[in-house]
N, C-alpha and C positions, 0 to 999 in steps of 0.2 A: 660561326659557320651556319650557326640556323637561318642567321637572315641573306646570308651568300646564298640558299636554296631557298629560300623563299622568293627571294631576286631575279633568282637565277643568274646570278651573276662569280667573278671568282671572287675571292677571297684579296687578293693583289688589286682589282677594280674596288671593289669593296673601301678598300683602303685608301681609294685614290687616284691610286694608276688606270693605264690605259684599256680599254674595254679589249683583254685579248686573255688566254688561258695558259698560264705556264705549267712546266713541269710539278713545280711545287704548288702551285695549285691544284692540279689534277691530285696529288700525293695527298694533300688534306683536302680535299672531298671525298675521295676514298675511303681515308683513315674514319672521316668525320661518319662515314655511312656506317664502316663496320663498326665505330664503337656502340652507335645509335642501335644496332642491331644487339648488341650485348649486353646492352639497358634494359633491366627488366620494365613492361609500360607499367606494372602497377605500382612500386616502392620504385624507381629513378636510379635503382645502383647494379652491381654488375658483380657480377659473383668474381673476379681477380679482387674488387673490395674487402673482399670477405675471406681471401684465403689467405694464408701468412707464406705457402710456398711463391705465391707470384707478389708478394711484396703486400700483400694486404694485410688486414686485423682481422680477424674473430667480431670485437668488438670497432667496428669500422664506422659505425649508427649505433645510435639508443631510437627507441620511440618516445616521441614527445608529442604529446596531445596538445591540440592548437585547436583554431574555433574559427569559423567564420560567419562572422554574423550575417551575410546574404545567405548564406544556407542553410541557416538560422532560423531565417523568416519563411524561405522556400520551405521548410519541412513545417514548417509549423503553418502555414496556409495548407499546405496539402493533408496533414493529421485534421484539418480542420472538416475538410470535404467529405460528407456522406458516404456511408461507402456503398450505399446504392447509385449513387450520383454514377451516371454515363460521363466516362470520362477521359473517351475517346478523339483522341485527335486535340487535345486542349493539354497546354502545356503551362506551366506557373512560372513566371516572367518577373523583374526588378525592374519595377520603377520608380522613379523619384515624388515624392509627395509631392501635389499641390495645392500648397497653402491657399486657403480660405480668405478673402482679405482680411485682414487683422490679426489673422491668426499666427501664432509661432510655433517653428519646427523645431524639436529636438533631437536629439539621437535616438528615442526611442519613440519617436512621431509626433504626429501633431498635438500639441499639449494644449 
């Protein structure tokens, strides 16, 4: 459905058929908005997860610590910046090394 509204398109075109809007389409767009409304933005779950009266768990999620190494290097360029540095309007951006000729790339840069 995310990409039916990014499309703007239904769900039924989505999948093939013809560019027009049925019943059941309109019904999961709908359905699709309210749950998206019932989604907390910052953890991704929805508190019927979490109840055992409307069919959830208690224990619905653990937390589990994960890593990403772009934002990895984003914090660690930015700890790197003075903190009198004006540092306004400038934003810390990923890009791709480029190698030196001769030189080789590793996962943790130019070696």
């Amino acid at each position: 459905m995310r990409a039916c509204r990014a499309y703007r398109i239904s769900h039924s075109h989505f999948l093939g058929g013809p560019k027009r809007w049925t019943a059941e389409d309109r019904d999961k767009a709908i359905w699709w908005e309210i749950r998206q409304g019932e989604t907390c933005g910052n953890c991704g779950t929805r508190p019927a997860e979490w109840d055992p009266e409307q069919g959830g768990d208690r224990v619905a999620y653990i937390a589990k610590l994960t890593t990403c190494r772009g934002c990895q290097q984003i914090e660690a360029r930015r700890a790197a910046i003075p903190e009198d540095h004006n540092a306004r309007g400038q934003h810390i951006i990923l890009v791709r090394p480029t190698p030196e000729p001769d030189e080789e790339v590793t996962a943790d840069g130019p070696a």
